[in-house]
Every structure is written in structure tokens, then in C-alpha cells.
C-alpha positions as CSV (number, residue, x, y, z in Angstrom):
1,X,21.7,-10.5,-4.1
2,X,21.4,-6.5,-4.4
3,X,19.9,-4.7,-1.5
4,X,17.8,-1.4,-1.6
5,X,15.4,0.6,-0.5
6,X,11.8,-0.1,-1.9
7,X,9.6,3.5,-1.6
8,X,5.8,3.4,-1.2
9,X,3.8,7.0,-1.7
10,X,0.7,6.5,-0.9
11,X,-1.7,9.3,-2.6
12,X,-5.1,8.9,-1.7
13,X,-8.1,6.7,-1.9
14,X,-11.7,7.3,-2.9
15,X,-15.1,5.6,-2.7
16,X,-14.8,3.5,0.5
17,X,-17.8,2.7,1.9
18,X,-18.2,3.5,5.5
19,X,-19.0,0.6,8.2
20,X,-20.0,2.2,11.4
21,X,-23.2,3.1,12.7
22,X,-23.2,6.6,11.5
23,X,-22.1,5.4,8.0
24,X,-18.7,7.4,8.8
25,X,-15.2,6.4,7.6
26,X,-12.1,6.6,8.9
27,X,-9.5,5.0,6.7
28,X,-6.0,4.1,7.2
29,X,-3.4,1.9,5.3
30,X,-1.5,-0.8,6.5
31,X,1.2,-1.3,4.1
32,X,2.9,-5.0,4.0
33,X,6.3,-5.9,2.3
34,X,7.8,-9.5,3.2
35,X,7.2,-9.2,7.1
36,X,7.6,-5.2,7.4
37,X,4.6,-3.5,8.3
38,X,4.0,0.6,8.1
39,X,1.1,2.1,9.1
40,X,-0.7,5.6,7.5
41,X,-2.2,8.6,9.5
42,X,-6.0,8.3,9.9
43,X,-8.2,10.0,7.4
44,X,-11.9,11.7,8.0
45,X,-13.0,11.3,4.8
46,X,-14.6,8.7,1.9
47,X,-12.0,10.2,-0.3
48,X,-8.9,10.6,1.7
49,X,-5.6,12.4,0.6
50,X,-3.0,11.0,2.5
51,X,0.3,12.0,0.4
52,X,2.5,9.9,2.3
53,X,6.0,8.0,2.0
54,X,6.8,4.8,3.6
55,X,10.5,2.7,3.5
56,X,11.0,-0.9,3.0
57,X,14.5,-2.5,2.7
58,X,14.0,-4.9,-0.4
59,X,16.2,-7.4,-1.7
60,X,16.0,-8.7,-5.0
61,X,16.4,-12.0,-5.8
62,X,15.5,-12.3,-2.0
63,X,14.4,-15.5,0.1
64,X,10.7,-16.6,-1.5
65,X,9.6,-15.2,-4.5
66,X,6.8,-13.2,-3.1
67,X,7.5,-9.7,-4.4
68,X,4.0,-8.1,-3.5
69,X,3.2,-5.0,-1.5
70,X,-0.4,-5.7,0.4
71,X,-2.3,-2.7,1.1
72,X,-4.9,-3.2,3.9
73,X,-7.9,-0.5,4.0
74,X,-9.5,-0.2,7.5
75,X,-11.9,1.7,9.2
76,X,-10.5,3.1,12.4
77,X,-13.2,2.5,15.5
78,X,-13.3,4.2,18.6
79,X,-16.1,1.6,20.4
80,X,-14.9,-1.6,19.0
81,X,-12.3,-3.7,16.8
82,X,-10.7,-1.4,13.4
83,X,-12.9,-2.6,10.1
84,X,-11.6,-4.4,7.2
85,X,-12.7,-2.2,4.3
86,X,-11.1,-4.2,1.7
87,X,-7.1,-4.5,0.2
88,X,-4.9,-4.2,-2.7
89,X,-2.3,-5.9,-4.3
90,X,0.9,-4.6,-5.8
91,X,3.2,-6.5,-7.7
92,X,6.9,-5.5,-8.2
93,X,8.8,-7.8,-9.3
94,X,9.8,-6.4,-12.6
95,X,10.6,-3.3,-10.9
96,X,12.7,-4.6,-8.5
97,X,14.6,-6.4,-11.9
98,X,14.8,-3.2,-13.1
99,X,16.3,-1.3,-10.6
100,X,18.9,-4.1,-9.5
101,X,19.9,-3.5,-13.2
102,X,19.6,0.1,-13.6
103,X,20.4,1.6,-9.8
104,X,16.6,2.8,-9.9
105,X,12.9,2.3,-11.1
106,X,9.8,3.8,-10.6
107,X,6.3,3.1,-10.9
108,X,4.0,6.1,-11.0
109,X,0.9,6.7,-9.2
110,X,-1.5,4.7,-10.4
111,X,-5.1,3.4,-9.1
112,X,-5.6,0.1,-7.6
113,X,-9.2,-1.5,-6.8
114,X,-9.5,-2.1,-3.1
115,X,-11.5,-5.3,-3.0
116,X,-13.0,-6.6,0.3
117,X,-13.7,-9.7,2.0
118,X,-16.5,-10.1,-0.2
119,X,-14.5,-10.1,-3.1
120,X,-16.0,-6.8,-4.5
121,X,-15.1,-3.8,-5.5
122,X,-15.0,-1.3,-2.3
123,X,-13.0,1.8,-3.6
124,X,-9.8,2.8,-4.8
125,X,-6.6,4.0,-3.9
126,X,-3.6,5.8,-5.7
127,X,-0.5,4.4,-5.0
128,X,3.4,4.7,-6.6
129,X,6.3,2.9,-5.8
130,X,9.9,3.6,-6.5
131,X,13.3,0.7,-5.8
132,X,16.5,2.4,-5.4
133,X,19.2,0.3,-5.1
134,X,21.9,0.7,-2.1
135,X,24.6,3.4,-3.0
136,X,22.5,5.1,-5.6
């Protein structure tokens, strides 16, 4: 089993659709890897630009073969409970293959629908991820 550290840069988002009474949003990320959690700053924007890093220890072949990051959109309230706005899935299995055989891989930014409870489209967000593997 190869350990290593699994890198999420989280870009920005656009078209999220506000839920509050004023039909303001304030999105933020919560990012989910096998049980680790990472939260992103608050946004005051529909299109937010967040340009942020978050660290995950992966391990590849791991326990369970659930190699997804989950990336949960919410609406930060003041009043009342945060808002669901909708999530994305990431697979990485492949590039966690990768790097275990090549000390590193990378997925560039890319976009990734943001689908809500719903199970329709509510916005986007830009998201790369990068799996170096320990002592590279």
C-alpha cells in the first residue's frame, strides 16, 4: 500500500442560485475524502473565486474502493441552518494509480456540475487535483 498526499485546489464556482430571502448567496465548500473533511472560506458572490488548497493523506490501494472526493456547495445563513446548494463528484482512482506508479499525477482544473437535491443542474465549480506520493 503507497501513502501520499492527495491535493485539492479549489478555483471557483459560478451560477449558484441563491436560497435566502434576499436571493443572496454565500457559498462555501465542504470537501470530503474517505472520512477527512476541509472546509473553504465563505464567498459573497454567485460566482465565487476561492483559489484555495486543501490536503488529504490518500492511500492507494486503501481500505474500500471508494476513491471519490465529494464537494458539498452550501449557502452560509446567519438566521437559520447553512443551505444545501447542490454537490459534485470527483473520481480519482486512476490518478491515484498513476501517481503510486509515477511519484505524481495531476488533474488540471476542470469544471464539474454541482447538482442539488433535486437532481438538477445548480451551477458549477472549477476544481484540480494533484496525488504526490510520500518522499516525492
Amino acid at each position: 500500500m503507497a501513502i501520499g498526499i492527495l491535493e485539492v485546489n479549489l478555483v471557483n464556482g459560478k451560477g449558484f442560485r441563491g436560497k435566502d430571502i434576499l436571493g443572496r448567496i454565500d457559498p462555501y465548500v465542504l470537501i470530503q475524502y474517505k472520512g477527512q473533511e476541509q472546509k473553504s472560506s465563505v464567498a459573497k458572490s454567485e460566482s465565487p473565486v476561492w483559489n484555495e488548497k486543501f490536503k488529504f493523506q490518500a492511500e492507494y490501494p486503501g481500505s474500500g474502493g471508494d476513491y471519490k472526493i465529494i464537494l458539498k456547495v452550501m449557502d452560509k445563513d446567519t438566521l437559520s441552518a447553512d443551505d444545501f446548494i447542490g454537490q459534485a463528484t470527483i473520481y480519482i482512482k486512476d490518478l491515484l494509480a498513476f501517481g503510486v506508479e509515477n511519484g505524481r499525477s495531476e488533474m488540471w482544473p476542470q469544471k464539474y456540475s454541482v447538482v442539488g437535491a433535486n437532481l438538477k443542474y445548480n451551477g458549477e465549480i472549477k476544481v484540480g487535483v494533484t496525488f504526490t506520493l510520500e518522499g516525492h
